[in-house]
N, C-alpha and C positions, 0 to 999 in steps of 0.2 A: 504494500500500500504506500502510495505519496508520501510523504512529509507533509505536514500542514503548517501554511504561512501564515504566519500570524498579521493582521491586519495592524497594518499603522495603527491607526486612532488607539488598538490597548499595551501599546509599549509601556511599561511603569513611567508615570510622571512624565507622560508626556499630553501634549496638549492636542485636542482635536483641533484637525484641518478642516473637518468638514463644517459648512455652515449652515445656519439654521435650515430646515428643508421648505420645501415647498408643502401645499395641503395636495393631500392624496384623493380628497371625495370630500363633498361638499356635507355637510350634518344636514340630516332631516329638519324639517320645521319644529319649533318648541312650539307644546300644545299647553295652555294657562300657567297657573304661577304656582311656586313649588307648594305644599301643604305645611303643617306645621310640623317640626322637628318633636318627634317624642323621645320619650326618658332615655333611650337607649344610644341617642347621638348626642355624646359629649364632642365637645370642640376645644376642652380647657388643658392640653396636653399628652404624653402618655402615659394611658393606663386611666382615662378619664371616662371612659364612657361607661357607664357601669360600677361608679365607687363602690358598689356595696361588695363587690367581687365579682360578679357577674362577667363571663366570656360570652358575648352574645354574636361573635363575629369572626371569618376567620383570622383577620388583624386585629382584632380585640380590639381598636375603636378606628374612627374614619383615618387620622395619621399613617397608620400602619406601624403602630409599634412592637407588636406582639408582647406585651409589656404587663403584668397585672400587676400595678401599684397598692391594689388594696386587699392582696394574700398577706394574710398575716398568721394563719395555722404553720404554715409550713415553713422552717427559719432554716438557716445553716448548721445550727446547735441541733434539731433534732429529726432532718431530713433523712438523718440514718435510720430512726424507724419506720419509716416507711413500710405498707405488707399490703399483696392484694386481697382488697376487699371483695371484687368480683371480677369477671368476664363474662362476657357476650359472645356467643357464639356463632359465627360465618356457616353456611353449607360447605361441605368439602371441596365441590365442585364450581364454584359460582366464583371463583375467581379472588386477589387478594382485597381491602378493603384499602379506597383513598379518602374516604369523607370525613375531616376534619371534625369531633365535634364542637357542638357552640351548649355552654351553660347559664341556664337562668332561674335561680333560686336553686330549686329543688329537684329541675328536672335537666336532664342531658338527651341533647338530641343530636343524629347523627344516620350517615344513610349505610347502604349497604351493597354490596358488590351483588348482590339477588332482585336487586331492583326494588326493595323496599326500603323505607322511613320510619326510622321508628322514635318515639320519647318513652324515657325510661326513667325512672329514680333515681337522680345521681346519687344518692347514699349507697341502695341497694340495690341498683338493677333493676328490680320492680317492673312489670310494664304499665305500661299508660296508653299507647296506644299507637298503632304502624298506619302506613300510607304505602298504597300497594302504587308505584308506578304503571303498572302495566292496565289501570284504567284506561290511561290516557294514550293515544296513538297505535303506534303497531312498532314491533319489534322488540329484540332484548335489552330493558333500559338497566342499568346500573349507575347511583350516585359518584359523581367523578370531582364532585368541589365539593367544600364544608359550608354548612346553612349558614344563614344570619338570622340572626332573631329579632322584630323590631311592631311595635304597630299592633301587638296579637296576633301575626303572621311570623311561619317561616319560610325562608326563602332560599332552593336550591337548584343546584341545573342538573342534566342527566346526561347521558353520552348519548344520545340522538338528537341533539342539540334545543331539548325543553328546559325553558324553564316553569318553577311550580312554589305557586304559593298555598299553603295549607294554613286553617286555624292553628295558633298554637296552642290552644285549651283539647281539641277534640280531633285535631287530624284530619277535618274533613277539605277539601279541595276546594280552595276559593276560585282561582284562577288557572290555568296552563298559558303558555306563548312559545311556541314555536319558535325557535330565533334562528335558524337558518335549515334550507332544507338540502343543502347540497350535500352529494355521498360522503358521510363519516364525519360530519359537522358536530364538535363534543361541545361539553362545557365543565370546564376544567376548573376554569375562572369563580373563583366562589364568589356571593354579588355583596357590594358594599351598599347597606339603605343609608341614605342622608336625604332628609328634607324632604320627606314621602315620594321619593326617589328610589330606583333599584339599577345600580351600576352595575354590566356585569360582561366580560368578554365571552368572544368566541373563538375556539381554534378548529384543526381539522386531524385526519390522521389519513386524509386523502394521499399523502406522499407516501404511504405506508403499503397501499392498495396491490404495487408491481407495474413492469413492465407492461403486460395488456389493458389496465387502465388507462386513457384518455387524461394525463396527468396534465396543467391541472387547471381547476375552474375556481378553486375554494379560493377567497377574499377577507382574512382576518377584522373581529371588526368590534368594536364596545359598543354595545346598547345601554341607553337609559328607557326607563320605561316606568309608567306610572305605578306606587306602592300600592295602591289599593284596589287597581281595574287591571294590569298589566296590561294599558295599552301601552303603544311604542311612542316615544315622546320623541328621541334623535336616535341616529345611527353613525358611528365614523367609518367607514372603512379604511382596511392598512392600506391596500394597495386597488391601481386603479382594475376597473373590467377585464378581466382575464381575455386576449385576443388570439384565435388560431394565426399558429406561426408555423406551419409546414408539418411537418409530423414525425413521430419518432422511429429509428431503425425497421421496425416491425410492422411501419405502417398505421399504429395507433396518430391522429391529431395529436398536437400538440397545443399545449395552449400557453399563454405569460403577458404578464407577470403572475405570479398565484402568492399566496401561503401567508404569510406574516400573521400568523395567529396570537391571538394574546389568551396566555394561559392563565397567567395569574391575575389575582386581585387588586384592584384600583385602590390606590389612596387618594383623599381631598384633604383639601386644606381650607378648613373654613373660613380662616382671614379672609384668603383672597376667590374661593369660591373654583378651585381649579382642580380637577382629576389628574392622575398621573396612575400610567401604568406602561408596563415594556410590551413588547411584541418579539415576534420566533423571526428566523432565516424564510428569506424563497422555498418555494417548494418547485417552483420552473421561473426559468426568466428571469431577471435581475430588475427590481424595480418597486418603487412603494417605501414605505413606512416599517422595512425589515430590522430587525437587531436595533430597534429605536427606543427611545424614550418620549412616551407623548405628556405633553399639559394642555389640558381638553379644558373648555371654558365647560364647568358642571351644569350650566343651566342650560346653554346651545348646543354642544359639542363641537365648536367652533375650538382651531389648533391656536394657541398662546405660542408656543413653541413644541418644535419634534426638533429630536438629538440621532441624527444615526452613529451606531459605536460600532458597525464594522463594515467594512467599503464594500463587497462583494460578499455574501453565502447563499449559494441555494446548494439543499440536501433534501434527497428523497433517500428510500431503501438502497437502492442499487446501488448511492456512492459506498456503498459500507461492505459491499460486495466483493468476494476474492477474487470472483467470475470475469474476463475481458469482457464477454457477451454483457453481462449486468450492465458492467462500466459504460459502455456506449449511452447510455440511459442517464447517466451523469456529466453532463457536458463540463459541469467546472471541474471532474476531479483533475484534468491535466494540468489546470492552473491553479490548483491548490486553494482552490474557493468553495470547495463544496465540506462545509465546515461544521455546521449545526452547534451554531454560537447562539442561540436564542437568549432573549432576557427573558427567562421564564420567572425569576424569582419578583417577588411583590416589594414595589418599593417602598420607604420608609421615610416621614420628614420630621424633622428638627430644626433645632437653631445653633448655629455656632459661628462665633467671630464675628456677631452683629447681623447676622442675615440669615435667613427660612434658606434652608437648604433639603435637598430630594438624593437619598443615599440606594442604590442598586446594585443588585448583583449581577454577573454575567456568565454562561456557561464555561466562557473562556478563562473563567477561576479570578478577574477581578472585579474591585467591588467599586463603583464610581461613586462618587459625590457630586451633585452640581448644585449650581444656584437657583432655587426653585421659580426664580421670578425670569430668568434668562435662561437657562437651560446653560449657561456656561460651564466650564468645566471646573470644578475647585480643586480636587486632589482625587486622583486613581491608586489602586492599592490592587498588586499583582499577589494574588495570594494562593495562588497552585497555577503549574502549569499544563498547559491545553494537551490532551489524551490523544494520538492519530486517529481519524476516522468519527473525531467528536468530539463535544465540551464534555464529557461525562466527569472529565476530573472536577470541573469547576463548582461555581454555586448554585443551586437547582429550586428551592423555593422562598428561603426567606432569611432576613435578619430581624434582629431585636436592639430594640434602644430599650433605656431604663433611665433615660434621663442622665444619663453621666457617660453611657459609653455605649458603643453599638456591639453588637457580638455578630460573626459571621462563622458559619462553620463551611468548609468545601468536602465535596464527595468523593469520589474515584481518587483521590490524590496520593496514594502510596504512603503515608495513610491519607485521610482526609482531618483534617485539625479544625480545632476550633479556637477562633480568635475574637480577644479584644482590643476595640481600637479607637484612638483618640477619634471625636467627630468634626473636629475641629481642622486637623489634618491627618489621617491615616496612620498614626501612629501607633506601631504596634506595642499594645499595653502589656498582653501576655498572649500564649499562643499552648494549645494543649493537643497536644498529636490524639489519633485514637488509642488507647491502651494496647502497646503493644503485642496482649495475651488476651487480645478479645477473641483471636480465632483459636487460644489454644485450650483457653477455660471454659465452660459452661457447654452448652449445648453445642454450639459451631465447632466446637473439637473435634466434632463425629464428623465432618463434613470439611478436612481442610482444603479441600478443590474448590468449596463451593464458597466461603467465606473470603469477604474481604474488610479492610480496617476503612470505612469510610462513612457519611452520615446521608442517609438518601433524606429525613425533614428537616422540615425551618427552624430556626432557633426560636426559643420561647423562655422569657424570665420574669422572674418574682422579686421582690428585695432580698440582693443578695443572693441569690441563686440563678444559673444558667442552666438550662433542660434541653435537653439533644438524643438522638436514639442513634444508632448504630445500623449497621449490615453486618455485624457480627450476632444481633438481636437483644445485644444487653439496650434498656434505656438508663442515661445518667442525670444526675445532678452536679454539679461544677459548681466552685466556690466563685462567684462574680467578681470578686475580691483579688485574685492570683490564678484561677484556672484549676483547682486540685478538685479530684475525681472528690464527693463527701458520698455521694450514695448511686448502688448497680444495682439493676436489676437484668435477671437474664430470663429473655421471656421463652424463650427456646425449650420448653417443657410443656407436659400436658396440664391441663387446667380445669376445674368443672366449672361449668357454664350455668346461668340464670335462668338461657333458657333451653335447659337440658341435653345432656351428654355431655361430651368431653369436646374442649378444642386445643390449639397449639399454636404457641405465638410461633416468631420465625426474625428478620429481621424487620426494624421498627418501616412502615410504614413513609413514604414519601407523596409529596401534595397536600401536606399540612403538618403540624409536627405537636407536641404534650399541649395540651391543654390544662393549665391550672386554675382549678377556684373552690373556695369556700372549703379550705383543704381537703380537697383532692385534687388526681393528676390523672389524666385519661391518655392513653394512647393507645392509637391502632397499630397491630403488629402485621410482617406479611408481606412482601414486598418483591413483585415483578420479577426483578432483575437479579435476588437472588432468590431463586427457588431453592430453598431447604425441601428436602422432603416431608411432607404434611397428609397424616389420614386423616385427620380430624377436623379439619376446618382450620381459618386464619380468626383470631379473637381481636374484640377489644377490650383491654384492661385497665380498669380504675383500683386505683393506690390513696390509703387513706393512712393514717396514724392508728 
């Protein structure tokens, strides 16, 4: 396989040449005036929305901090006792579990690789009550982003590209929206509510499809859409109308530009009323709002500024390919642009050095900072480097601020580490590798082919503690303080389940990462990429004192 060129724009501490972009597609027309902000959208910092503890989001408030300021069960002093208090149990066959959950009061809601919705007791498990997707439309739906909770609604999207608002007292189906119908349209993007608002992107896995697919037609694209009707209020799209351009070796059309999908979660900034969220590589054709960083005006969807952070990628399957024949199907691998640098991870705002700044992660393992009001660049931080054949080493969903310093951990990275860093300029504060002996202890022992030391979730913290899960299947807690390992869990065992039998964590879960509140700490186990062997189903586990 090639060597992969790293794109000007992420040399460490160097400054982007590109300049601000041009708008890729004009936003739909805004339909009346926002409604009024309920309890659950704070704006006073992070870790604000929700002071009573409440995680009602997958960034836990509109910033994107992942940040709970008001855990206070759970300290550095007594995080070592931690023990699960229950699991929730997956079908064997239904695939691993990505749905973040979100907590409010007494109840934890969270979706399911089976195509179901369910709330359950966050103390005990308990049930309350499921939401069967497969009412609505045709085909196999499973939850692929973590709900939001706001309004007496919650709000999540499915891999056939629905979204769905349900009661949150009874589960029943207020609204569905369709948000895109093209082949393998997901929604990954978990939706951020502000201001009886429902923010939420769309990506594809059209690139995924093969050579006899007609590659490609899919348009990355953030909808807003009303909290209470789900009508469609705007739409951005990444890149312009996909146009036939000759056709591929085999004679399938071809089509381009395509792809720029945006996986993750939007943040806003309610000073100035602006969304920000990244977007993925090409999936044909070179062109659009790829590997970008957008600030969407929240009320129009009109662009304030778009950032592109890498000059050329488009990547379908076939660049990945050992095959010549595949290859032909990847026009950039000979010029080392077929890359899959996406900004998948969900960006994060702060202030430091006198000015609102917008912090991101990139697959290519660095983490940007710009000026949220210009999209300029302030400081980059290379913090793994780029894997052949893909970002996998890099950052894959999210970081955490806590009000004094961001935490970023990288994935595939030989190992993947976790770091804290000044936000001011990228200074590295401390840095904590994966535990050397994650693949030799616990359950990944059985399995040294298959284990590797890296972190497929988002970072997530409390005062004083950093939360991260592994691909070994231990989840940890880290002292915020210095980086030291205070408390493991290895979930890599069988477990009895609430709602009966046995199931089996595996490695921690990526597309959202722990959830903490009202001391407890959830996390889904199971994870894609490394397949452990599992009869029992993939669980998720909540950890009390």
């Amino acid at each position: 396989m090639l060597p992969i060129r790293r794109a000007r724009p992420l040399r460490t501490g160097a400054v982007l040449a590109a300049a601000v972009l041009a708008v890729a597609s004009p936003a739909l027309a805004t339909t009346g005036a926002p409604a009024q902000r309920t309890a659950a959208h704070g704006d006073a910092g992070p870790g604000a929305a929700g002071r009573n503890g409440d995680w009602p989001s997958w960034q836990k408030d509109p910033l994107g901090s992942r940040h709970n300021g008001a855990e206070r069960d759970i300290t550095p002093a007594n995080v070592g006792g931690l023990k699960l208090k229950w699991a929730f149990g997956y079908p064997r066959n239904a695939g691993t579990p990505r749905s973040q959950p979100a907590v409010i009061g007494d109840t934890v809601y969270f979706g399911a690789p089976d195509g179901l919705f369910h709330a359950r007791d966050a103390r005990t498990g308990a049930a309350k009550w499921s939401f069967d997707l497969s009412t609505v439309g045709t085909g196999r739906a499973q939850v692929q982003d973590g709900p939001a909770v706001a309004g007496g609604k919650v709000y999540f999207g499915d891999s056939r590209g629905y979204l769905f608002a349900v009661d949150q007292r009874t589960g029943a189906l207020a609204w569905s929206q369709r948000l895109d119908t093209t082949v393998s349209a997901i929604v990954t993007s978990s939706p951020t509510v502000y201001r009886g608002r429902v923010y939420v992107g769309v990506s594809s896995g059209e690139n995924l499809l093969g050579k006899d697919h007609a590659c490609c037609t899919f348009r990355g694209h953030v909808d807003a859409l009303d909290a209470a009707t789900g009508k469609p209020v705007w739409r951005f799209h990444t890149v312009p109308e996909p146009r036939q351009d000759g056709t591929w070796p085999n004679g399938v059309p071809r089509y381009v530009p395509s792809g720029a999908g945006v996986w993750s979660t939007p943040a806003i900034d309610p000073a100035s009323g602006t969304l920000y969220v990244g977007t993925g590589q090409n999936y044909s054709g070179s062109g659009g709002h790829f590997d970008s960083v957008l600030a969407l005006d929240a009320r129009s969807g009109r662009p304030r500024w778009t950032r592109r952070m890498t000059d050329v990628d488009t990547w379908r399957s076939e660049c990945s390919s050992p095959s010549p024949e595949d290859q032909k199907y990847c026009p950039n691998l000979p010029e080392g642009t077929a890359l899959d640098f996406d900004l998948g991870a969900a960006p994060a705002l702060f202030s430091a050095g006198g000015r609102r700044l917008v912090g991101i992660g990139q697959k290519v393992g660095v983490y940007h900072v710009l000026d949220a009001r210009t999209g300029k660049i302030v400081w980059q931080r290379q913090l793994s480097d780029p894997m052949p054949g893909g970002g996998l080493s890099g950052i894959q969903w999210g970081a955490s601020y806590d009000g004094h310093r961001l935490y970023v951990a990288t994935y595939m990275a030989n190992p993947g580490t976790l770091f804290a860093l000044d936000p001011a300029n990228g200074h590295v504060i401390w840095k904590t590798p994966n535990p050397a002996d994650g693949c030799t202890t616990g359950g990944a022992a059985q399995y040294p082919r298959l284990c590797r030391l890296g972190h497929p979730p988002a970072v997530t913290t409390t005062p004083g503690l950093v939360w991260e899960g592994s691909m070994d299947g231990k989840v940890r807690a880290y002292s915020a303080r210095d980086g030291r390992v205070l408390w493991t869990y290895d979930t890599i065992t069988d477990v009895p389940t609430v709602n009966g039998g046995t199931g089996r964590g595996g490695a921690t879960s990526g597309g959202g990462g722990a959830v903490v509140a009202h001391g407890m700490v959830y996390v889904q186990t199971g994870n894609f990429f490394t397949p452990y062997p599992n009869d029992k189903g993939s669980v998720l586990m909540a950890f009390g004192r």
